[in-house]
C-alpha positions in Angstrom: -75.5 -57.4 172.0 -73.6 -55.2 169.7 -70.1 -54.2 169.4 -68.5 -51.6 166.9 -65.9 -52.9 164.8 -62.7 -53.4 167.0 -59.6 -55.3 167.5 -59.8 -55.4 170.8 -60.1 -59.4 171.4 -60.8 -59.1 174.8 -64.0 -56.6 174.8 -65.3 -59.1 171.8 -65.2 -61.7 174.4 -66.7 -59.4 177.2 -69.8 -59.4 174.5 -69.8 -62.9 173.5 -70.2 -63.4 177.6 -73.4 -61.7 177.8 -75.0 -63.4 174.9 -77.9 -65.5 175.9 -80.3 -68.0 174.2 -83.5 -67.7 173.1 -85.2 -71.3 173.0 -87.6 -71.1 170.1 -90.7 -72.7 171.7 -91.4 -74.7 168.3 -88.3 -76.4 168.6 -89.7 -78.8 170.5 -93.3 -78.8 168.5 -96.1 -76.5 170.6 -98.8 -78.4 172.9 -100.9 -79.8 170.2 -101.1 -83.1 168.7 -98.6 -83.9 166.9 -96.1 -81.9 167.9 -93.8 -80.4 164.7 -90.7 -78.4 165.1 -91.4 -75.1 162.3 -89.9 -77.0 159.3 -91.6 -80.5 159.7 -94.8 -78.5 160.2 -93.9 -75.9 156.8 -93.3 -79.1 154.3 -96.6 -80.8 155.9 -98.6 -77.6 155.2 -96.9 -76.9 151.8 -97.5 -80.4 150.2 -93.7 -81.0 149.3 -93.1 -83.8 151.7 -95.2 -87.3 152.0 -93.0 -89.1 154.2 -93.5 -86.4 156.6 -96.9 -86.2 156.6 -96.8 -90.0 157.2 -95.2 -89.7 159.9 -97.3 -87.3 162.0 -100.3 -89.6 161.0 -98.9 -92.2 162.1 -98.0 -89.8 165.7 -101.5 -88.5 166.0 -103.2 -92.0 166.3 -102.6 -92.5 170.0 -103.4 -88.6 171.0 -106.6 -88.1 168.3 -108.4 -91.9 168.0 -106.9 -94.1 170.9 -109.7 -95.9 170.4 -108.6 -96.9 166.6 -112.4 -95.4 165.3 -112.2 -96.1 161.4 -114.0 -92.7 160.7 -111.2 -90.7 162.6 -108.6 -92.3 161.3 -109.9 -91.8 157.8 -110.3 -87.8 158.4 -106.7 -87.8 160.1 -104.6 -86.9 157.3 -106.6 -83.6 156.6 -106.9 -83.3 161.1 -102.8 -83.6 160.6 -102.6 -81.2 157.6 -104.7 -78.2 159.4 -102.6 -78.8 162.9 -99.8 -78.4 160.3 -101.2 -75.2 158.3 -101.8 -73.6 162.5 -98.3 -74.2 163.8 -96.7 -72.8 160.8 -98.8 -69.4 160.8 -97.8 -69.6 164.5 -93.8 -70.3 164.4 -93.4 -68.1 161.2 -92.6 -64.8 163.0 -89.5 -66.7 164.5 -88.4 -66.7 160.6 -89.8 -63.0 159.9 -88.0 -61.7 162.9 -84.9 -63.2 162.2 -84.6 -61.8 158.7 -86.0 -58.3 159.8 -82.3 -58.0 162.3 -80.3 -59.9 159.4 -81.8 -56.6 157.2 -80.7 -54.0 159.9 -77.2 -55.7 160.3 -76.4 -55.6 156.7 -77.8 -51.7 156.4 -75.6 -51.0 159.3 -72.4 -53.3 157.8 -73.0 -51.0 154.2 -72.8 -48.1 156.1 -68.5 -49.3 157.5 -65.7 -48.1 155.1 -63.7 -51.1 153.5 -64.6 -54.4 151.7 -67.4 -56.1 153.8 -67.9 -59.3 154.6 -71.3 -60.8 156.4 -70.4 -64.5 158.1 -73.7 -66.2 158.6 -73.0 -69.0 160.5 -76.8 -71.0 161.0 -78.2 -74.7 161.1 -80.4 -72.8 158.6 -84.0 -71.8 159.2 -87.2 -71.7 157.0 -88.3 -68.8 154.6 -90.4 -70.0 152.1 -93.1 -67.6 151.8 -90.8 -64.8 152.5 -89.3 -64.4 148.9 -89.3 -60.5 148.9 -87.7 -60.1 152.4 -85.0 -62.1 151.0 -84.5 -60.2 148.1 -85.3 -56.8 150.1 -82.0 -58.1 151.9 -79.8 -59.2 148.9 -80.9 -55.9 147.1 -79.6 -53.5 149.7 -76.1 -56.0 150.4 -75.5 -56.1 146.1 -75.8 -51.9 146.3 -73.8 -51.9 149.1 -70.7 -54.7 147.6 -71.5 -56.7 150.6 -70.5 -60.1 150.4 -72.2 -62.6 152.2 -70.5 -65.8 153.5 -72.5 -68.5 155.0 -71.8 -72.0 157.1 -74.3 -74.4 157.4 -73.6 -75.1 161.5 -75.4 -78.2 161.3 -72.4 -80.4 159.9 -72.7 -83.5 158.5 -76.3 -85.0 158.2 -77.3 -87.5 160.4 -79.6 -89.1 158.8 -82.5 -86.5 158.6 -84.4 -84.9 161.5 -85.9 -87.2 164.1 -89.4 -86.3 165.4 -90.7 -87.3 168.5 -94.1 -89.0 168.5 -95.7 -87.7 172.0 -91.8 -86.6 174.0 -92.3 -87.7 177.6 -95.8 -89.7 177.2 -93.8 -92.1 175.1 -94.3 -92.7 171.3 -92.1 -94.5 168.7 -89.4 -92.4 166.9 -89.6 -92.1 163.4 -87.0 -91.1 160.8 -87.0 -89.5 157.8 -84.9 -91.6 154.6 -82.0 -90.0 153.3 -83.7 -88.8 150.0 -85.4 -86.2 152.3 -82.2 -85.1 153.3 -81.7 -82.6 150.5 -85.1 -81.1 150.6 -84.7 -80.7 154.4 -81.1 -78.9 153.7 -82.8 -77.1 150.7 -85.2 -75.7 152.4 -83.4 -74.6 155.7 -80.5 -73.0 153.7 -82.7 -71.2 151.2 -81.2 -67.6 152.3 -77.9 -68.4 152.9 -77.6 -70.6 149.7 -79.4 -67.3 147.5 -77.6 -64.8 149.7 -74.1 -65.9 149.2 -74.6 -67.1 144.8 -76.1 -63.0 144.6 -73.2 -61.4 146.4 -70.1 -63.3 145.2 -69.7 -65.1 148.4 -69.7 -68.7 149.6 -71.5 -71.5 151.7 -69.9 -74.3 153.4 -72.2 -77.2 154.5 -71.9 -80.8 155.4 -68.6 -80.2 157.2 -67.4 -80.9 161.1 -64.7 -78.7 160.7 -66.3 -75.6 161.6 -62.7 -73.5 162.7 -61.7 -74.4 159.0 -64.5 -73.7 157.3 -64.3 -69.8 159.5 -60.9 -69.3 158.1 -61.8 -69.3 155.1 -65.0 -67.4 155.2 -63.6 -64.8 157.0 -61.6 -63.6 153.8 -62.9 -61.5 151.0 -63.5 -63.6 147.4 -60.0 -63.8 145.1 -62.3 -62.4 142.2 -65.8 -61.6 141.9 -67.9 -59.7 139.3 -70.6 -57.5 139.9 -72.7 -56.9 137.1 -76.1 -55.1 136.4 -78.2 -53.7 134.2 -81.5 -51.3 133.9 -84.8 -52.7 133.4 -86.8 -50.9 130.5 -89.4 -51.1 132.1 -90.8 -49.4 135.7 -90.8 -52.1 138.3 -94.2 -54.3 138.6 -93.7 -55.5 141.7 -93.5 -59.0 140.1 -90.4 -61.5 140.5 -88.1 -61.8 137.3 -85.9 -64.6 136.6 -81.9 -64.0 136.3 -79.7 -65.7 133.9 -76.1 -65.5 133.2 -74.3 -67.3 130.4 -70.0 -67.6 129.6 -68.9 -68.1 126.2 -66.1 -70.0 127.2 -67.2 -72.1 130.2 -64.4 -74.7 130.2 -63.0 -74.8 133.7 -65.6 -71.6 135.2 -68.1 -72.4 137.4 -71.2 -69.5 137.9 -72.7 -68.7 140.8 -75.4 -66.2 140.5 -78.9 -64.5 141.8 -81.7 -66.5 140.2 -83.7 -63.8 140.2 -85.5 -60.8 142.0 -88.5 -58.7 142.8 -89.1 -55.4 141.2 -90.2 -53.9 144.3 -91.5 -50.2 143.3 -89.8 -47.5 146.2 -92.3 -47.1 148.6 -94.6 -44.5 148.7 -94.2 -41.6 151.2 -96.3 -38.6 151.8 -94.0 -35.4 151.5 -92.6 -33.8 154.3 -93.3 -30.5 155.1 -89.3 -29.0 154.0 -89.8 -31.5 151.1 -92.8 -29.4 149.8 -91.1 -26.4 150.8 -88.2 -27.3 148.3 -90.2 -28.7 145.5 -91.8 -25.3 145.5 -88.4 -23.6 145.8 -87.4 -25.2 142.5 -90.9 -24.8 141.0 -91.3 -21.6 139.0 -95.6 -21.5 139.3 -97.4 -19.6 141.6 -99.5 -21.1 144.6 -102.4 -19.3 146.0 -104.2 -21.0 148.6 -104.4 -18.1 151.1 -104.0 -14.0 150.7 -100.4 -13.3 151.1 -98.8 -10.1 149.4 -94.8 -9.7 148.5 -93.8 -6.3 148.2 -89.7 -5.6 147.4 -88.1 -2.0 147.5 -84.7 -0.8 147.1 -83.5 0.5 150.6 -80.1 1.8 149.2 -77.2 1.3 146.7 -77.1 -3.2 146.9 -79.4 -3.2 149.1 -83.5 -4.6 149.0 -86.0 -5.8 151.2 -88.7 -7.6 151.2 -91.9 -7.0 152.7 -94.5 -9.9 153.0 -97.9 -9.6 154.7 -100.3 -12.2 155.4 -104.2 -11.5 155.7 -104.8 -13.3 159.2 -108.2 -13.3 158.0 -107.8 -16.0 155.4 -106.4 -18.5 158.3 -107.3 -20.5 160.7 -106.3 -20.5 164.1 -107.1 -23.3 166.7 -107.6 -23.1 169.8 -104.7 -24.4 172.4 -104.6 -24.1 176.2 -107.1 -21.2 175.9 -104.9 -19.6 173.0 -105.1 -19.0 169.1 -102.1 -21.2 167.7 -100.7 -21.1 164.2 -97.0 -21.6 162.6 -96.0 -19.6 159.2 -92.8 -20.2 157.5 -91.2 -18.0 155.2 -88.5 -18.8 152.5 -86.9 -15.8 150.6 -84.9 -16.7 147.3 -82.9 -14.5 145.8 -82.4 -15.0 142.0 -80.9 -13.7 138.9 -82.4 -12.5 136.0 -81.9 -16.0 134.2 -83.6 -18.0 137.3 -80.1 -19.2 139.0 -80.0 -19.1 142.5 -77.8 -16.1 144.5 -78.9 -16.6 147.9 -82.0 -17.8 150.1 -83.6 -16.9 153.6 -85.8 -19.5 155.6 -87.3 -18.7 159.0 -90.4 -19.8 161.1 -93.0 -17.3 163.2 -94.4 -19.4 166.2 -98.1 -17.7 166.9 -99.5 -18.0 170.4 -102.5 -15.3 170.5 -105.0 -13.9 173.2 -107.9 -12.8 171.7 -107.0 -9.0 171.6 -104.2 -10.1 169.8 -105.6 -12.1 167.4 -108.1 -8.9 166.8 -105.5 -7.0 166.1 -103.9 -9.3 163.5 -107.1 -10.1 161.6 -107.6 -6.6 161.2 -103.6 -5.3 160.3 -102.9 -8.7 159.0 -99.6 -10.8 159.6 -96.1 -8.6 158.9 -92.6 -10.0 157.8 -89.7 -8.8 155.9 -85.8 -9.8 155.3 -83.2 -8.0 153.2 -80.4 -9.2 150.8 -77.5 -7.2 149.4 -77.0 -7.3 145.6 -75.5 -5.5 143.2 -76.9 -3.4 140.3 -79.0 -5.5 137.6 -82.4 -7.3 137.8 -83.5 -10.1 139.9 -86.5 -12.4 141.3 -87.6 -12.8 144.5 -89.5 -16.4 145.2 -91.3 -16.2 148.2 -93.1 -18.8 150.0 -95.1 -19.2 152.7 -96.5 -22.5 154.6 -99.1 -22.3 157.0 -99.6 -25.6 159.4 -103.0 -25.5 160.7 -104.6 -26.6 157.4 -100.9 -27.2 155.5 -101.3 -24.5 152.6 -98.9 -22.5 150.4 -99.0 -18.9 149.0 -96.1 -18.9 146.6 -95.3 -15.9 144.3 -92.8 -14.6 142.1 -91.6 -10.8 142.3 -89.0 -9.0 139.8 -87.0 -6.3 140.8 -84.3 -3.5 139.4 -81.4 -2.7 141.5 -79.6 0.2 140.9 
């Protein structure tokens, strides 16, 4: 559902009406043995939590060696680990789709007038692994002077996550101490925690007071600095630790980005009116088919330019039984000291019969356009684009009018 920007309370709560969940399937572990919700089955695969890994050993026994076979129970651990590394791969678009619609909401919130504030409100979800979506994310909110503000919507811990052994065939509940706790909270609020230190926002988190904790993220910060700086050097693609240091620190807390990616632009073939304007601010000559430019006064201010293109040199394929081919022609008008007076841009769709085509492979292709100028000397740029094989024949003309 979206909704523009509105104070209208009551077409809000039309939208909030039509929102409906969508039950992650690995909330409740897949059908495999054990079952692991995405973040039991993330710190399994990624080594960073024992106790864990314990516990879905411990699970597997009934479902993988019921009949308590020392050999099976000795390869469980690494049986446990690879069911791990499998629902992971599995669950982790649920993580990668979420940030790709966080990334489109904050390119559409930088595009709203006014201070802007993102409220993430989430029990938090994994995206280790997924270091340069995050910082694709902050990157375009910091350009923007979006401010992210985040609320943990899991409240106060309980304890840590609770697993089920085998759900409805009936296996003993384990619990995870309270030291995992953190790591569990660490790892689930990883975006919201870097999002809102980078921007100048805030998170709220172990808290049950969730209409409080709104109020006050629903206002822009009191102060906040934003402060940058140019790399010397061209970006590597590489990650690059952050550090920000106060003389005077007594009483000042700092929240800030640890760090990002140098993510070079990405690269994208050139458009065919991109090429057209490099060439029309190029001065050199292209000629990668026969075209002649031919410019005569036609009266006092006045020229025109002539341009004919030797069909000959192009190629024409073949289309419902016709020759086909597109030119475009841009006309630029200049000074004698190269600064631009006026240009002309226009496109000549070619659908031939074969007489036709004849006829222009033998006369060639004809254009012309005219500009009014006054006495003095000038330049006409012309160019011309041909699409079948995506050439240019660019030349440079002077001219006196008198």
């Amino acid at each position: 559902m979206t909704v523009e920007f509105t104070a209208d309370k009551q077409a809000l709560l039309l939208a909030l009406a039509k929102l409906k969940p969508h039950i992650e399937r690995g909330a409740h572990g897949l059908d495999l043995c054990p079952t692991m919700t995405p973040y039991q089955a993330y710190v399994i695969a990624q080594h960073l939590d024992p106790v864990a890994t314990e516990i879905s050993v411990v699970e597997a026994i009934p479902c993988r060696c019921p009949d308590g076979d020392d050999a099976c129970l000795r390869n469980l651990p690494m049986a446990v680990q690879d069911v791990a590394g499998a629902i992971w791969q599995s669950l982790r678009y649920q993580s990668a789709n979420a940030l790709e619609v966080l990334q489109i909401v904050v390119r559409d919130l930088a595009k709203q007038p006014g201070a802007r504030i993102l409220v993430m409100i989430s029990p938090g979800f994994v995206t280790g692994g997924m270091e340069r979506k995050r910082s694709a994310i902050i990157d375009i909110a910091l350009r923007a002077h979006v401010v992210f503000n985040s609320l943990d919507a899991e409240g106060l811990p309980g304890g840590g996550e609770v697993p089920e052994a085998l759900g409805s065939r009936g296996g003993r509940r384990y619990n995870w101490t309270e030291r995992s706790q953190g790591l569990r909270q660490s790892i689930l609020t990883e975006l919201m925690t870097d999002s809102s230190a980078a921007t100048g926002g805030r998170l709220i988190r172990n808290t049950n007071d969730l209409v409080g904790a709104l109020d006050t993220l629903a206002s822009a910060p009191a102060v906040s600095y934003l402060m940058g700086y140019a790399p010397s050097q061209d970006p590597d693609g590489s990650y690059h630790s952050l550090k920000l240091r106060l003389k005077a620190e007594d009483g000042y807390e700092i929240d800030t980005r640890a760090g990002y990616f140098a993510a070079p632009p990405p690269k994208q073939a050139k458009g065919v009116q991109q090429r057209i304007d490099g060439e029309a601010l190029s001065n050199e000559t292209v000629d990668e088919f026969p075209a002649q430019v031919r410019v005569v006064n036609t009266g006092p201010g006045a020229i025109r330019v002539d341009i004919g293109v030797d069909a000959k040199g192009l190629k024409f394929p073949r289309k419902s039984g016709h020759s086909v081919q597109q030119l475009t022609f841009v006309t630029l008008l200049e000074d004698a000291g190269g600064n631009f007076i006026e240009g002309k841009q226009a496109v000549m769709d070619l659908v031939l019969s074969a007489p036709t085509l004849a006829d222009m492979e033998a006369k060639g292709i004809k254009a012309s356009t005219s500009f009014s100028a006054p006495k003095g000397a000038y330049r006409v740029r012309e160019i011309v684009r041909e699409a079948a094989q995506n050439r240019m024949a660019v030349s440079n003309t002077q001219v006196e009018v008198r």
